[in-house]
C-alpha positions in Angstrom: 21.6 59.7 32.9 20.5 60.5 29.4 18.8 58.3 26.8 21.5 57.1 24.0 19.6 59.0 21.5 19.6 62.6 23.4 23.6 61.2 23.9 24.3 60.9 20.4 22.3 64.3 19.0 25.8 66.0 19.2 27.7 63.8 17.5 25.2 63.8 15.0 25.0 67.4 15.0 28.6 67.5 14.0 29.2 65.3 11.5 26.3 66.7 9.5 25.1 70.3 10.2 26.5 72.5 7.7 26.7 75.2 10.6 29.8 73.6 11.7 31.4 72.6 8.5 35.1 72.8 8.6 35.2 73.5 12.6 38.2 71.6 14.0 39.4 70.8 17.3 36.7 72.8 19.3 34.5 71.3 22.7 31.4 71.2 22.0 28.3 70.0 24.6 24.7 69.5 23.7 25.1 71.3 20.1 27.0 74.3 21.4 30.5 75.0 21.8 31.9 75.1 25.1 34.9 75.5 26.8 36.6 72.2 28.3 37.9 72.3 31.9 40.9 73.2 33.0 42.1 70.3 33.7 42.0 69.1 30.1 44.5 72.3 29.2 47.3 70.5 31.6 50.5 69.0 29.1 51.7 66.6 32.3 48.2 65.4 32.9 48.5 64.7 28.7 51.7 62.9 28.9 51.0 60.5 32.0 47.1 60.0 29.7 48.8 58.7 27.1 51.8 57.0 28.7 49.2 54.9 30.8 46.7 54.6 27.2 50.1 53.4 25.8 51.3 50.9 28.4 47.5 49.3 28.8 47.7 48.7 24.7 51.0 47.7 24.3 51.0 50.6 22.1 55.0 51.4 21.1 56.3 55.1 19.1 58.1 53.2 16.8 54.8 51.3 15.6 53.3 54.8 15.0 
């Protein structure tokens, strides 16, 4: 387990190092970009994600 602080250093290494500026939807782990894992590349593994995230927060499409 890592202290909060060495957990947020990416975050905050994102939302203000101009060496990043304008980079959008990449992976990025401790400062450096990174490829997810396969897993995360799956569309039905998507879908059932946010069918569940919908269903546990009463979340409807035509509230969207």
């Amino acid at each position: 387990m890592i202290s909060p602080e060495k957990g947020a250093e990416t975050s905050i290494y994102l939302a203000s190092s101009p060496e990043v500026e304008g980079l959008s939807g990449r992976y990025f782990v401790k400062k450096a970009e990174a490829s997810s894992s396969d897993v995360s590349y799956d569309g039905r593994i998507a879908r059932r994600l946010w069918e569940v995230s919908a269903e546990l927060t009463n979340l409807r499409a035509e509230n969207l």
